[in-house]
C-alpha positions as CSV (number, residue, x, y, z in Angstrom):
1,X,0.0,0.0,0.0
2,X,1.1,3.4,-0.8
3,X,0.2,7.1,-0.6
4,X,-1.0,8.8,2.2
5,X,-0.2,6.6,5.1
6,X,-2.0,5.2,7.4
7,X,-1.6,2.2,9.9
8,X,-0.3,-0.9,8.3
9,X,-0.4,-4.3,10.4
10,X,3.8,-5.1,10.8
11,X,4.9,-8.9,11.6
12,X,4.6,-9.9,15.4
13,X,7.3,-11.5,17.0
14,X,6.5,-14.4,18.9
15,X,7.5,-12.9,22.3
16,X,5.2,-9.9,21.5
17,X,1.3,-9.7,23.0
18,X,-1.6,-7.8,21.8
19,X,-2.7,-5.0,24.2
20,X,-4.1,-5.8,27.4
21,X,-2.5,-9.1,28.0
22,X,-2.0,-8.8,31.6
23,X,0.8,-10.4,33.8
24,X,-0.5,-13.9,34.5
25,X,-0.4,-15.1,30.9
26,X,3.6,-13.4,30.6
27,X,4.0,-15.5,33.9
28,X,2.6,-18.6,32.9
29,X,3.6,-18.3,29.3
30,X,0.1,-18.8,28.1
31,X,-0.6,-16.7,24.7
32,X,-4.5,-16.2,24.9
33,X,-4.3,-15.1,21.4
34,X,-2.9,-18.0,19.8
35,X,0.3,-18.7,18.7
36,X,0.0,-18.6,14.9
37,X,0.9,-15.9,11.7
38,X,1.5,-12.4,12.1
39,X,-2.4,-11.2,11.8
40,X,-4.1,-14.1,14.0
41,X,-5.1,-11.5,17.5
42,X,-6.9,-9.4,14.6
43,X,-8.7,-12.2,13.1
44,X,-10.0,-13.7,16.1
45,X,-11.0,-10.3,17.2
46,X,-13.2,-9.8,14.0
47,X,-14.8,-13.2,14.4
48,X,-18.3,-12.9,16.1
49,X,-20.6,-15.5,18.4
50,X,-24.2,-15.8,16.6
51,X,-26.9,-14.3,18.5
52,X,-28.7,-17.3,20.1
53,X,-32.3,-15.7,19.5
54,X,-31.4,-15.0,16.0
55,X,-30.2,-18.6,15.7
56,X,-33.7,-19.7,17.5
57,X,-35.9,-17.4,15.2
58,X,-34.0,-18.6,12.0
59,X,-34.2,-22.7,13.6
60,X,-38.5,-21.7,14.2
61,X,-38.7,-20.7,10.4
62,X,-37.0,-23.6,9.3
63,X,-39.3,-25.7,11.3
64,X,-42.3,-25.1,9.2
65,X,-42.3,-24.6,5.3
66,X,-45.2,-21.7,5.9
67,X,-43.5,-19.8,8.7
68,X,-42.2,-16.7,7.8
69,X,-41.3,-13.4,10.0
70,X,-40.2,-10.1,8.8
71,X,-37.1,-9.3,9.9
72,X,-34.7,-5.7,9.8
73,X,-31.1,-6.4,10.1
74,X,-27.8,-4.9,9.8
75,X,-24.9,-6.6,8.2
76,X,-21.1,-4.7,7.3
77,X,-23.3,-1.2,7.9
78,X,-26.3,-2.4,5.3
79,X,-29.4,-2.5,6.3
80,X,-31.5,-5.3,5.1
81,X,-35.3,-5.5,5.6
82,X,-37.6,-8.2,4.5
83,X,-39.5,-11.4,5.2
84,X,-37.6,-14.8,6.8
85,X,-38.8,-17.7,4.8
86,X,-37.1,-21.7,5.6
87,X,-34.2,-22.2,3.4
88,X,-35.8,-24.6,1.1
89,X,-38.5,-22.3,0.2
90,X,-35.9,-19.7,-0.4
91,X,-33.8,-22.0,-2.5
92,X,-37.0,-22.8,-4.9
93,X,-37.4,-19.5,-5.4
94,X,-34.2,-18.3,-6.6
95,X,-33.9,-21.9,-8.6
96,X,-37.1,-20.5,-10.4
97,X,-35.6,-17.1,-11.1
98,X,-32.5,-18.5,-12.5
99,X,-34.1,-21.1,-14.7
100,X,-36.2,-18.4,-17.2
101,X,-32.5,-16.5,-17.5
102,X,-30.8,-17.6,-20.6
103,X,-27.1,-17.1,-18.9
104,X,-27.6,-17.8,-15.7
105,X,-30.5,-21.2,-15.9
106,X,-27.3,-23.1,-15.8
107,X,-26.9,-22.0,-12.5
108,X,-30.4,-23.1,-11.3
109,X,-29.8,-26.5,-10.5
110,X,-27.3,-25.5,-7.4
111,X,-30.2,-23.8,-5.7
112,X,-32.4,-26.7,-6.6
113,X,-31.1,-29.1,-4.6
114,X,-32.1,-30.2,-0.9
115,X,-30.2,-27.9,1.6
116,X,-30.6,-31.3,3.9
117,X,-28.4,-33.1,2.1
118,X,-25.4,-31.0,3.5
119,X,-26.3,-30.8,7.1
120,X,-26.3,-33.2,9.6
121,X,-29.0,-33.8,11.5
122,X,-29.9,-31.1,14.1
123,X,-27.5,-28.9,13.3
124,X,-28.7,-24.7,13.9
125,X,-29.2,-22.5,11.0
126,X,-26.3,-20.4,10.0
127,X,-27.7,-18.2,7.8
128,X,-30.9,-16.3,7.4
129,X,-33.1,-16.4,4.2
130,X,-34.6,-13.3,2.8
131,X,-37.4,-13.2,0.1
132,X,-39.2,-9.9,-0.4
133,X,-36.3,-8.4,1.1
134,X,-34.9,-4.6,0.3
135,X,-31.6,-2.7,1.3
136,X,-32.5,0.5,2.6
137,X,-30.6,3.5,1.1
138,X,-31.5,6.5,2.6
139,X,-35.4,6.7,1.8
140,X,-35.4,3.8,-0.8
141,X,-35.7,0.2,-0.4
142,X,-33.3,-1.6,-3.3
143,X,-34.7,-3.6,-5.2
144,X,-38.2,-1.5,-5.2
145,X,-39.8,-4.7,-5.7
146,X,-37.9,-6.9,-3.2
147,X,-34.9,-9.3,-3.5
148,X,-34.0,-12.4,-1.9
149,X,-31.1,-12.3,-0.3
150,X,-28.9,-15.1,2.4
151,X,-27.1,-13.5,5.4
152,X,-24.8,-15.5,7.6
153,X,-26.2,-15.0,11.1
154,X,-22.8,-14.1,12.9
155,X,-22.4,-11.2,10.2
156,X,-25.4,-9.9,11.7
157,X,-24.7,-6.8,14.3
158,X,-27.9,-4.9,15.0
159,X,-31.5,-6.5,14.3
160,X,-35.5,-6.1,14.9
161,X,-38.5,-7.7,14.3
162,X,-40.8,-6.3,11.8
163,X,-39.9,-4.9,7.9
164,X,-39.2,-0.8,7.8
165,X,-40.8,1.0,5.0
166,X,-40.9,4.5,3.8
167,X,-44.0,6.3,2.7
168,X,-43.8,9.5,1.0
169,X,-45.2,11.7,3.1
């Protein structure tokens, strides 16, 4: 990187700790933030824990083929507001979109196909399924007419029940 600066990450020796790293892990040795490549206290530091009740809500949706919940969330400073529908239902849907395109029908068969047969069995959700879903810019909802859109759950940072729409007033 050039130009104007800025701070750029340098290689960390292996004696080196991240800030905060108090005396009993020098004492005992311990590195709490592993003891990997230069880089690794900043990647663990990014990584998130899904929100339990955001795993439950997705995990309730799932359970039913008709359940669906509109949901608001914000993901990387987007915020996405639509309806929840199961996975399945969501993967149909885009499968059927694809199909009637003549570049990307190819591509229709991938979304076709059972999201079951990757999981094991009782494993959560990771990811939330949006259908009739918008990304609010300022006072518009992109698409207009709704999009469908898939969200891993531990990207999320802020969410609320219920879709936001804006009326011209």
């Amino acid at each position: 990187m050039g130009g104007r600066g800025g701070w750029r990450p340098g290689p960390r020796r292996s004696d080196q700790e991240p800030t905060g790293v108090g005396r009993a892990a020098r004492a005992t040795g311990s590195r709490p933030w592993g003891g990997g490549e230069a880089g690794d206290c900043i990647k663990c530091a990014l990584m998130s824990n899904p929100d339990e009740l955001l795993v439950a809500i997705s995990a309730a949706v799932e359970s039913e083929p008709s359940n669906q919940m509109s949901l608001t969330v914000v993901v990387g400073g987007a915020v996405i507001t639509g309806r929840l529908a199961p996975e399945a239902v969501w993967r149909e849907r885009v499968a059927e979109v694809l199909k009637d395109s003549d570049r990307l029908g190819p591509f229709s068969e991938i979304f076709a196909r059972d999201p079951r047969e990757s999981r094991t069995g009782g494993e959560a959700p990771t990811h939330l399924h949006f259908h009739l879903a918008r990304i609010l810019q300022g006072n518009l909802g992109i698409p207009e007419a709704g999009g469908m859109y898939r969200v891993a759950i531990k990207d999320v940072g802020a969410w609320t029940v219920g879709d936001f729409s804006y009326f011209d007033r």
